[in-house]
C-alpha positions in Angstrom: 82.5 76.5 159.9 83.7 77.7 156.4 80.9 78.3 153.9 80.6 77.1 150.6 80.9 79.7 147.8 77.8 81.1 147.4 78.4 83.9 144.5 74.7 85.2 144.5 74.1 85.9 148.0 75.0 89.1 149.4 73.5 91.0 146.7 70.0 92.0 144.7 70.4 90.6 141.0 69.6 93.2 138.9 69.9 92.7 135.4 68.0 93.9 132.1 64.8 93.0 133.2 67.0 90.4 135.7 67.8 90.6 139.7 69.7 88.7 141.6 70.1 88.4 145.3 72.2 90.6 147.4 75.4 88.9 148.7 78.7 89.4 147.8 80.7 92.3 145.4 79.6 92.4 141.6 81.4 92.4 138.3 81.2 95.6 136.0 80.4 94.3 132.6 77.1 95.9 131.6 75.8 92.6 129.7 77.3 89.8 131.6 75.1 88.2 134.0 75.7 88.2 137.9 79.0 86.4 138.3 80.2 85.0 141.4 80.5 86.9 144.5 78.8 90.1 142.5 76.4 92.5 141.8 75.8 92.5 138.2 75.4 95.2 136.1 72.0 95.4 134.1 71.3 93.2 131.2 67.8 92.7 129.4 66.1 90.7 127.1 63.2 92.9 126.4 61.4 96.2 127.3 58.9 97.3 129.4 56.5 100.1 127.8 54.0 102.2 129.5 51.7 104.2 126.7 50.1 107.1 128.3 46.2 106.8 128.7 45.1 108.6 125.4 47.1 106.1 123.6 44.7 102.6 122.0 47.6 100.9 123.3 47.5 101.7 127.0 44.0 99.3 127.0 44.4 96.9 123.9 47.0 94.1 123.7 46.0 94.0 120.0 47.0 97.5 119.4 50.4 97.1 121.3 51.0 94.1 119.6 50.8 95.6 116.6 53.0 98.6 117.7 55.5 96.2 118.9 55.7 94.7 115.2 56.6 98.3 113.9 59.3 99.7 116.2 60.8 96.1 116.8 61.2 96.1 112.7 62.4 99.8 112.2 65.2 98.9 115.1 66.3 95.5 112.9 65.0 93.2 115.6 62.2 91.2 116.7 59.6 91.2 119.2 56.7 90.4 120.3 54.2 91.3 123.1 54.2 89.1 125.9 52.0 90.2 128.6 50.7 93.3 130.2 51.9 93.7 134.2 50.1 94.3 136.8 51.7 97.8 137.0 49.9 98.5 133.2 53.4 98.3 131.3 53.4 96.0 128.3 56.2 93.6 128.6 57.5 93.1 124.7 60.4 90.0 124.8 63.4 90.9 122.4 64.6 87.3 122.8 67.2 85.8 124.6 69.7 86.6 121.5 69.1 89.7 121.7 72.2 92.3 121.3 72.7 96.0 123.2 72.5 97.3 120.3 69.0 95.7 119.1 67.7 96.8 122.5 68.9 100.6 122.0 67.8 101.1 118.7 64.0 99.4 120.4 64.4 101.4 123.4 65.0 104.8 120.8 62.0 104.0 118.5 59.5 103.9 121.6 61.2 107.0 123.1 60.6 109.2 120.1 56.7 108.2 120.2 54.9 111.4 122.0 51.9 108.5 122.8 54.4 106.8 125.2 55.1 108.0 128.6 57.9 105.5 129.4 59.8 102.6 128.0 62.5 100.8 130.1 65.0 97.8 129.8 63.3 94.3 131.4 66.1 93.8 133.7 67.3 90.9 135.2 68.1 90.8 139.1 70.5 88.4 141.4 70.3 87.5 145.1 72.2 89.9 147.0 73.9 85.5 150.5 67.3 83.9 174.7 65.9 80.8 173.6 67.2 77.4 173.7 68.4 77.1 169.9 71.3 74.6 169.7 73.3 77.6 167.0 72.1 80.5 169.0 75.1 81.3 170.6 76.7 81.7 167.0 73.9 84.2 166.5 75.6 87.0 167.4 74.0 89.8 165.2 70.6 89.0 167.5 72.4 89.9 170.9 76.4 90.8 171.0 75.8 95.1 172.6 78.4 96.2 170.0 77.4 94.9 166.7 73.9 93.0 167.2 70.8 95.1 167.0 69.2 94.2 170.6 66.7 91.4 169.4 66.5 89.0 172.2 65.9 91.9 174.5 62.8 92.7 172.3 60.9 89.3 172.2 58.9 90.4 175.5 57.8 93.0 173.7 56.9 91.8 170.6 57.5 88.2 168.6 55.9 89.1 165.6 52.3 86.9 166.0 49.7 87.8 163.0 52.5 89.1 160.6 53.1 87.7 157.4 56.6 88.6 155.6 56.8 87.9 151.9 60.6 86.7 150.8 60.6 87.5 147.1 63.9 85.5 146.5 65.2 82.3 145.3 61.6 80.2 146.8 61.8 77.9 149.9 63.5 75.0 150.5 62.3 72.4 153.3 64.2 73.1 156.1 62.6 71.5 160.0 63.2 75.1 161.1 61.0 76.4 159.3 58.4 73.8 159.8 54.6 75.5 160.3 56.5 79.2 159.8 54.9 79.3 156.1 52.2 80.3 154.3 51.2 79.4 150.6 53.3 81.3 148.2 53.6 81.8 144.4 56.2 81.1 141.8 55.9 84.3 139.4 59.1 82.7 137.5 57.8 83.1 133.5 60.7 81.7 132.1 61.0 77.7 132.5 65.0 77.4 131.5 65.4 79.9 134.5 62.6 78.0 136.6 64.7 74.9 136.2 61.6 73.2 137.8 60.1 72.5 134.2 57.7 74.6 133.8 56.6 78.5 134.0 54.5 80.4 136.8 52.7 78.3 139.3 51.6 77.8 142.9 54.6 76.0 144.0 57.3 78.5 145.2 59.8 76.0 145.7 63.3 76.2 145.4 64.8 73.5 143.1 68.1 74.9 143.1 69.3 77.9 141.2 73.1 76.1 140.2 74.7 76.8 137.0 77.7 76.2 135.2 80.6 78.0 133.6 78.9 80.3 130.9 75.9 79.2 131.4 74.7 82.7 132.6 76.9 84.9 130.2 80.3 84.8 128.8 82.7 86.0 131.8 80.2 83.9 134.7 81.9 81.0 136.7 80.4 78.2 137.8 78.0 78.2 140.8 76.2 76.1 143.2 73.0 76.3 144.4 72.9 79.4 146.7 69.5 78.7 148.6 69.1 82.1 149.6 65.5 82.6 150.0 65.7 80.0 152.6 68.1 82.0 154.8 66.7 84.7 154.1 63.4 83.2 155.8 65.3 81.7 158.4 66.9 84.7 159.8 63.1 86.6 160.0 61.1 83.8 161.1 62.7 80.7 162.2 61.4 78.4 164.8 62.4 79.6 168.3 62.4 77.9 171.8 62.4 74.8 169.8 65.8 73.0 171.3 67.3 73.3 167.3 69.0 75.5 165.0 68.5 79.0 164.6 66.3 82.2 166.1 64.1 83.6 164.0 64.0 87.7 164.5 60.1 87.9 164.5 59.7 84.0 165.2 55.6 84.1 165.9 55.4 85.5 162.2 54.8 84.0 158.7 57.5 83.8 155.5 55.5 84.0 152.3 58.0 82.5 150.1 57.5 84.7 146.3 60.4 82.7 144.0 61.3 85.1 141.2 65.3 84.2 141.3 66.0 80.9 139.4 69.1 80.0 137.4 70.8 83.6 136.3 68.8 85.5 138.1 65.3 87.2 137.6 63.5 89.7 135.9 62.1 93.1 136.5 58.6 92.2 135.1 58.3 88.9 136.9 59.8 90.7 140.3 57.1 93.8 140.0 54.5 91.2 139.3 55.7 89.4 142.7 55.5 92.6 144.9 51.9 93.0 143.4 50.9 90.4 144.3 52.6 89.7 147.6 50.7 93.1 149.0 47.2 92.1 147.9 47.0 93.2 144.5 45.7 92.2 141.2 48.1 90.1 139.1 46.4 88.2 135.3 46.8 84.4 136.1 47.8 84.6 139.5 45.3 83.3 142.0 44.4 85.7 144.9 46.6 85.8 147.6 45.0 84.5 150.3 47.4 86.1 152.8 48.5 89.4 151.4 51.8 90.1 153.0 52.3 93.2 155.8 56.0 92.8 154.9 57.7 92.3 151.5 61.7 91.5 151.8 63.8 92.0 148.9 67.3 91.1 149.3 67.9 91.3 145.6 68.7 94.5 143.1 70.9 95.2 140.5 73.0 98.0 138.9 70.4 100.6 137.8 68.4 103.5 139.0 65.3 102.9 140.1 62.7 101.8 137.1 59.1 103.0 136.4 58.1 99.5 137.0 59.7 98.6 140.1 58.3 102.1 141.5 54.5 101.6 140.7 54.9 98.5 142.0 56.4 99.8 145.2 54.1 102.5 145.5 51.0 100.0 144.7 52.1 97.8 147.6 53.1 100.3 150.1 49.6 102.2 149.3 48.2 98.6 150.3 49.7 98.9 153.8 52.6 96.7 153.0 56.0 97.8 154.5 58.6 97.2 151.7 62.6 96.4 153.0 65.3 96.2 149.9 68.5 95.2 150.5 71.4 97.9 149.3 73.6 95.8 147.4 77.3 94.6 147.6 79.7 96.2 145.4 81.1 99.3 147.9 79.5 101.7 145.5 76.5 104.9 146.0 72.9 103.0 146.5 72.0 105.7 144.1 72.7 103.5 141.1 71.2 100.0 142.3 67.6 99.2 142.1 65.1 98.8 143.9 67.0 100.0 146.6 67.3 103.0 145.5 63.8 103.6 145.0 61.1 105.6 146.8 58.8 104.2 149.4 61.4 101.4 150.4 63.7 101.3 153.5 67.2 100.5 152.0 69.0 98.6 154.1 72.9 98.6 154.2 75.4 95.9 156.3 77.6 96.1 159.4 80.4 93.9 160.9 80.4 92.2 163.8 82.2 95.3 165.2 79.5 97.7 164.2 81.2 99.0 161.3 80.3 99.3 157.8 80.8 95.9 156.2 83.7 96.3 153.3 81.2 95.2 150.0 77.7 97.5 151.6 76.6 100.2 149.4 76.3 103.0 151.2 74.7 107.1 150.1 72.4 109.4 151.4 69.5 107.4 150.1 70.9 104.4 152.7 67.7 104.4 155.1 68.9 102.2 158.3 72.1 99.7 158.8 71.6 96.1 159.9 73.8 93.0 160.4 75.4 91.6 157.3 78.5 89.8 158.6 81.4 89.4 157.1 82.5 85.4 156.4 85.9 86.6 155.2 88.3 90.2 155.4 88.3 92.6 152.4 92.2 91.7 152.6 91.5 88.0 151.8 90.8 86.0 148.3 87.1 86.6 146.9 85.2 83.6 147.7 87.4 82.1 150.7 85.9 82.0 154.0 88.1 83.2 156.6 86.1 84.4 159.4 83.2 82.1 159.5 82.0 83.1 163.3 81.8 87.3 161.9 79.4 85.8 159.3 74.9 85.6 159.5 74.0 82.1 160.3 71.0 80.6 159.3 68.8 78.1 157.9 70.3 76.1 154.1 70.3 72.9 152.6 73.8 71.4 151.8 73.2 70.6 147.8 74.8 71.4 145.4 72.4 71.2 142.7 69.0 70.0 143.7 68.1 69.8 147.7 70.0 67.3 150.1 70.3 67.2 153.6 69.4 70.8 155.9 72.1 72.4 157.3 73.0 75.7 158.5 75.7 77.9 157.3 77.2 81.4 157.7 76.7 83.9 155.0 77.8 87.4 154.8 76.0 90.5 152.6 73.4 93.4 152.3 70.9 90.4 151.7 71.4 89.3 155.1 71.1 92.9 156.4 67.7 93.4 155.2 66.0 90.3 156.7 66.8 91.6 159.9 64.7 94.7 159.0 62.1 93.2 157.9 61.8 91.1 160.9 62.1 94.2 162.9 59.1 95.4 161.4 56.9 92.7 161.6 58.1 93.1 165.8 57.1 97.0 165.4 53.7 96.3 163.1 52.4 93.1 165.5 53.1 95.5 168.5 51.3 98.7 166.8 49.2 97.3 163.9 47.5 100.6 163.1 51.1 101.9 161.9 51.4 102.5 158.0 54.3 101.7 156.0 55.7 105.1 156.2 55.5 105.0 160.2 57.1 101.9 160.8 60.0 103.2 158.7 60.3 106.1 160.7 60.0 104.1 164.1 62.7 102.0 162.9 65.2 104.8 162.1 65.0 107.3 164.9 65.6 104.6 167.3 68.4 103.5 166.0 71.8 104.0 167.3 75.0 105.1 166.2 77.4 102.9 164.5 80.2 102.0 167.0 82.6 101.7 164.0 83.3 103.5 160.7 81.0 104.2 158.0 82.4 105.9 154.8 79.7 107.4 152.2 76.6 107.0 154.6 75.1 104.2 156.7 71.3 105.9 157.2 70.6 106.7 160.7 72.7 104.1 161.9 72.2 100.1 163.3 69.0 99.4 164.4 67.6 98.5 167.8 64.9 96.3 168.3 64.5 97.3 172.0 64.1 100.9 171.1 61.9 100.3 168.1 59.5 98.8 170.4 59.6 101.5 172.7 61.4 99.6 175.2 64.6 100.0 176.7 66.2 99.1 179.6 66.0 101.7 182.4 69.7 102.9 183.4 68.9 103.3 186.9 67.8 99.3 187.0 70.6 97.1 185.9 72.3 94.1 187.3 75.1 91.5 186.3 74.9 87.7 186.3 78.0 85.3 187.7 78.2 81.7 188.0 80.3 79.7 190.6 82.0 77.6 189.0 82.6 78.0 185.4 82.8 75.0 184.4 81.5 71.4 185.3 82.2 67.8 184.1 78.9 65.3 184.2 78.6 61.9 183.3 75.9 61.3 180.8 73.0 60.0 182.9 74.5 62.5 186.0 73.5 65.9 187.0 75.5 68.7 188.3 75.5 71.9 190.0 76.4 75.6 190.2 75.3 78.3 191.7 74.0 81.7 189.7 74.5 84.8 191.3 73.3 88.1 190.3 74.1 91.8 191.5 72.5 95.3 191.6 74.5 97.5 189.6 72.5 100.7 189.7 69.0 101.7 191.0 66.8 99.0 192.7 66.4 95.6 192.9 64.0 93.8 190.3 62.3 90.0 190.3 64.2 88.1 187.7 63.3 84.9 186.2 66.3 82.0 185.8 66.5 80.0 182.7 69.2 78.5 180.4 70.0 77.6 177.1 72.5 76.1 174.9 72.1 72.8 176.4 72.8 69.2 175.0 70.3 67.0 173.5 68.4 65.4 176.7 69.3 67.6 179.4 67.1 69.8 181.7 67.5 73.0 183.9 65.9 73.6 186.9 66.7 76.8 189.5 66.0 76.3 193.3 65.0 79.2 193.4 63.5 79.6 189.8 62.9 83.5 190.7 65.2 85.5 192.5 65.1 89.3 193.6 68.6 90.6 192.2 70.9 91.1 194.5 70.1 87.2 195.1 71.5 83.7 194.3 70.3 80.7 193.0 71.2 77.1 192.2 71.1 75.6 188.8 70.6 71.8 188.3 71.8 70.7 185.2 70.7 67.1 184.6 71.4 64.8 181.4 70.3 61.4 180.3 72.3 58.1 178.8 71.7 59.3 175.6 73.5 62.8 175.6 75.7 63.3 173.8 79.3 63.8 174.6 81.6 66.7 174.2 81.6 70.4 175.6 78.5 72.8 175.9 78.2 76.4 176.0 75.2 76.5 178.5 73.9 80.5 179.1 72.4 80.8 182.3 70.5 83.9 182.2 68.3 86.0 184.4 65.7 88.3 183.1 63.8 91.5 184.5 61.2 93.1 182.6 62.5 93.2 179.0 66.1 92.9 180.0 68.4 90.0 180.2 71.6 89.2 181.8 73.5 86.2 181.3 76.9 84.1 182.4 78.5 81.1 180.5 78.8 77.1 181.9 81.4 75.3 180.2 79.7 71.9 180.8 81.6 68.6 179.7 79.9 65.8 179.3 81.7 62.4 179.5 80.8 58.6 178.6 80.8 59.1 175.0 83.6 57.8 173.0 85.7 58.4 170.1 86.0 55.0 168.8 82.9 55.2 166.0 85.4 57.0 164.4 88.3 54.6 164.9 85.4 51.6 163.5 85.0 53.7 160.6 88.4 52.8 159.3 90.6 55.4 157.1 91.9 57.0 160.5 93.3 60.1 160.2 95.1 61.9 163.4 96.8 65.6 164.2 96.5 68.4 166.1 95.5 72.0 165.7 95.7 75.0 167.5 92.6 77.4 168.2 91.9 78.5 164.3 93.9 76.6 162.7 92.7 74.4 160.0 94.0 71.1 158.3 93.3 69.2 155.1 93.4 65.9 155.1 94.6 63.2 152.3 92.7 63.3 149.1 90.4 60.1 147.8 88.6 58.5 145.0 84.9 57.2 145.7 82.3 55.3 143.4 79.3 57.0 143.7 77.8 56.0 147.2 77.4 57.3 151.2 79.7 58.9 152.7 80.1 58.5 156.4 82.7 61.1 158.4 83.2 61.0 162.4 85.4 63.3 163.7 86.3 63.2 167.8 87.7 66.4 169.0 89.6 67.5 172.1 87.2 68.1 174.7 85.9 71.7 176.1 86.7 72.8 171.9 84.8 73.8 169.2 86.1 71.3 166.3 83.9 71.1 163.1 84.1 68.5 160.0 84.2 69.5 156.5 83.3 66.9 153.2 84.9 68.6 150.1 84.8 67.5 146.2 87.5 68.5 143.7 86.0 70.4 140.6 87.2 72.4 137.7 87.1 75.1 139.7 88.7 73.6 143.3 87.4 72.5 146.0 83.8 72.9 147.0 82.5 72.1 150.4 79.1 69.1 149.9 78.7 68.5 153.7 79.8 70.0 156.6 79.2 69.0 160.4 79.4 72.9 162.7 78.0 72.4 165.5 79.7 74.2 169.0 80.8 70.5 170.1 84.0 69.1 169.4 83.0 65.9 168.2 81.0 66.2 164.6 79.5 63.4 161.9 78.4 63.7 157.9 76.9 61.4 156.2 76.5 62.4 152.4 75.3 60.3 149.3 77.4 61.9 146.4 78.4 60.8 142.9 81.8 59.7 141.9 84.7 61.5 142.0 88.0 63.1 144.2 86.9 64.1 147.6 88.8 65.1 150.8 88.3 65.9 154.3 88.8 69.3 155.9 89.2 69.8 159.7 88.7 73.4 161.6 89.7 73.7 165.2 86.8 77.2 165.0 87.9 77.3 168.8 90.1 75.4 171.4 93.2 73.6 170.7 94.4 69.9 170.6 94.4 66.8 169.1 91.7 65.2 166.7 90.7 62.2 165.3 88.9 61.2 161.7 87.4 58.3 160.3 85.7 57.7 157.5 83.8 55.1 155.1 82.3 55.1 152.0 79.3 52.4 151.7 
């Protein structure tokens, strides 16, 4: 369950005119490009003028054209007009060659002309990385009472149906999870080397990969794969639920709007105001209509700056449309104050807890922090940037596993303020689908005096603390109505093609008895539930049938058998073995490989040289474990995970078509101890 390094995720790119997305710690250089693991400090390319109305400029591209010639000149550099936004700013491009001093001295001779009101660098930005879901149970940020934020008691309140939540981010990759959860998008990247999809702006948002290599992106950058973060972004708000795979989405009966203004290095301030223009139903020059104007715009993106004319117009235009804007804080331990957008007005800036409900080490933090959300943590502050330690602490959602262009899906754990504010965002779709007369401004202030204290430290300020769906809502569960959920026994061995039993008992803690209904999830491919009876008054008992077919697959289940009252939900755990599957495909595989580990412990295995081909990997784990299967390739850089197999059973398979080179195979015992089994084949 380790991730592979994914240096722009945590984190809102932010540079001159550029942003990345929000998800790990950034570096300080003020004209180096995000580097891995960071939140970069502002770098820009070109300027961003607004001429105030008296001015011929403020209405003719001809005159500001010509203006552009004069001060671009008198400052020893060159530049031409390139556009005017949708905000009114004329965007004039300096060049990608262009040095920090060319832009000061450009930046000085429009700030010493009384005819303009504001003139600002283009900045580029970077990424900041109960239902019957097969990776639910690793979902803990949805329902763990300590550091979760109460979601799966929420969805019989509200599951988000006629919102649609704009992800202005890296663009969508396909993913079967987020199959019929889309709506058209836009691809408001202007720059085609930063597109990487050869071309400009078009109606295709998605995301071809945003990998790049050493120095590509600035003098001090490392190498990085492709991050795919708009797609887990999109997962965690609105991934398919009840749908026996993957992940929950947060407000799962909603619509992502994939906006991709993040390609290779980032994005920039002009492209990304354009994009929240549009997202929210405004005008944008030759950018169809959106057809589906967005009720919520998610930014998990920013970068080291205060808050820019441009990005606030275009705030202010969007949330005077009705649209509720959520901005990630950013990842470098620092004041919000002095990232953008998040520290802009009109925005609900969104910081990151643990899994222990304290502030996550890399979240911004400040008085301008509006509300704290789940960002995980896939590693401890104490351990190596861009290892992955704690994999089960971490956000897990919906990726691809490529490095450079899109593979196979998967789904991976990823840790940052960027995975904060999805959560938020989904929240708000819950709140606006529940109450759709709410404006912006009142589903902000829903979601922050509802929610609760943090349960663990937060230095600096977390906002009014970590959200609670339940209470958001206006639910809650009633103090003087609770009850507990048991199962006898806890733990069953079936034969695939078998059925067993157990019985689920629940108990009155305080105030009366309620009717609950019995359900269960976590279970294998091909196996059923059924409760005799399938309502109970609490206080009552029940037995669960748990049937599978020939084709289930081997290995240990987590099964949650849960009964629920109203909007609350009780559960107890079924360790459920299924047996008749075998560990000899791996043995046929040849290569065999054999150990043992104990409960997070992790092993790897012999290096080897492939021709470009398949890979095939079968690993057979001790039963009633948690054993997951890693395919690494040796780089300039290391080691870098291509395909990984996490699921919660012991026994895992990859298959992966890769190119040449050194590769290796990495076993993790995530939980459970005991002996293992690998084989593997190259075809």
């Amino acid at each position: 369950m380790s991730i592979r390094p994914a240096p722009a995720l945590l984190a809102a790119l932010v540079m001159a005119g550029t942003l990345v997305g929000l998800g790990a710690p950034a570096p300080a250089a003020p004209t180096a490009p995000t580097q891995v693991g960071a939140d970069a400090p502002a770098r820009a390319t070109g300027v961003i003028v607004g001429y105030r109305a008296s001015a011929p400029e403020s209405t003719s591209i001809a005159a500001a054209s010509a203006d552009a010639e004069d001060k671009t000149t008198d400052a020893d550099a060159s530049g031409r007009v390139e556009r005017r936004l949708s905000t009114g700013g004329v965007l004039v491009d300096l060049g990608d060659d262009a040095t920090q001093g060319e832009l000061d001295a450009v930046l000085a001779e429009y700030r010493a002309d009384a005819s303009v009101a504001y003139v600002e660098p283009d900045l580029v930005m970077q990424a900041f990385a109960a239902p019957n879901d097969t990776e639910y149970s690793r979902q803990w940020d949805l329902f763990e009472p300590t550091g979760g934020m109460n979601v799966e008691n929420a969805w019989p309140l509200s599951t988000g149906g006629g919102q649609v939540v704009a992800v202005i981010d890296t663009g969508y990759v396909t993913h079967s999870d987020l199959a019929g959860q889309t709506v058209a998008g836009y691809d408001f990247i202007s720059n085609a080397a930063s597109a990487n999809d050869g071309g400009g702006r078009d109606n295709n948002p998605a995301d071809p990969g945003d990998a790049y290599a050493a120095f590509e992106c600035g003098t001090n950058t490392a190498p990085s794969d492709s991050s795919w973060h708009g797609t887990h972004v999109a997962g965690t708000i609105a991934a398919a639920t009840g749908n026996a795979k993957g992940i929950a989405g947060i407000a799962h009966a909603a619509k992502v709007q994939p906006v991709r203004v993040l390609g290779k290095c980032g994005g920039t301030t002009a492209d990304i105001a354009d994009a929240i223009t549009w997202a929210s139903g405004g005008t944008v020059s030759g950018a169809p209509a959106n057809a589906t104007p967005a009720d919520v715009i998610n930014m998990s993106l920013g970068g080291q700056a205060a808050c820019s004319s441009t990005y606030q117009n275009a705030i202010n235009g969007a949330v005077n449309r009705g649209t509720t804007v959520v901005v990630a804080a950013g990842n470098s331990n620092a004041n919000v104050s002095g990232f953008t957008p998040a520290s802009c007005n009109n925005v609900i800036s969104v910081a990151a807890t643990n899994r222990a409900g304290a502030r996550a080490f890399y979240s911004n933090f400040g008085s301008l922090i509006d509300v704290s959300a789940p960002g995980g943590q896939t590693r401890n502050e104490s351990d190596p940037a861009g290892t992955t330690t704690t994999p089960q602490n971490g956000i897990w959602s919906t990726l691809n596993a490529g490095a450079t262009g899109p593979t196979t899906e998967n789904y991976e754990p990823y840790m940052g303020t960027s995975m904060a504010a999805p959560h938020i965002a989904g929240l708000a779709a819950l709140v606006q689908a529940k109450t759709p007369s709410l404006t912006p401004a009142q589903v902000e202030t829903q979601i922050k005096t509802t929610a609760r204290p943090l349960p663990g430290p937060c230095t600096g300020g977390c906002g009014t603390g970590i959200a609670d769906a339940v209470a958001a809502l206006g639910g809650g569960t009633n103090p003087g109505n609770d009850f507990s959920v048991s199962v006898n026994p806890t733990s069953r061995s079936v034969a695939a093609g078998s059925s067993t039993t157990a019985t689920v008992s629940t108990a009155v803690i305080s105030g009366s008895a309620q009717s609950a209904t019995l359900s269960a999830t976590g279970l294998p491919a091909g196996a059923t539930a059924s409760f005799n009876p399938a309502t109970i008054t609490t206080g009552g008992s029940s037995t669960a049938t748990i049937a599978t077919t020939a084709s289930t697959p081997a290995g240990t289940y987590s099964v949650s058998l849960r009964a629920t009252a109203g909007s609350t939900t009780r559960s107890a755990t079924l360790s459920l073995t299924v047996t008749g599957g075998t560990g000899s495909a791996c043995t046929a595989l040849g290569n065999v490989s054999t150990g043992s580990l104990a409960s997070g412990q992790a092993v790897n295995l012999p290096s080897f040289t492939a021709a470009a081909g398949t890979h095939r990997g079968c690993l057979d784990g001790p039963n009633g474990t948690d054993f997951d299967l890693y395919l690494q390739k040796s780089g300039i850089f290391g080691w870098s995970n291509v395909a990984s197999g996490t699921t919660t059973a012991p026994d895992e398979s990859i298959t992966y078509t890769g190119t040449s080179g050194t590769y290796r195979y990495r076993v993790l015992a995530y939980s459970g101890s005991g002996a293992y089994t690998v084989g593997r084949k190259v075809t």
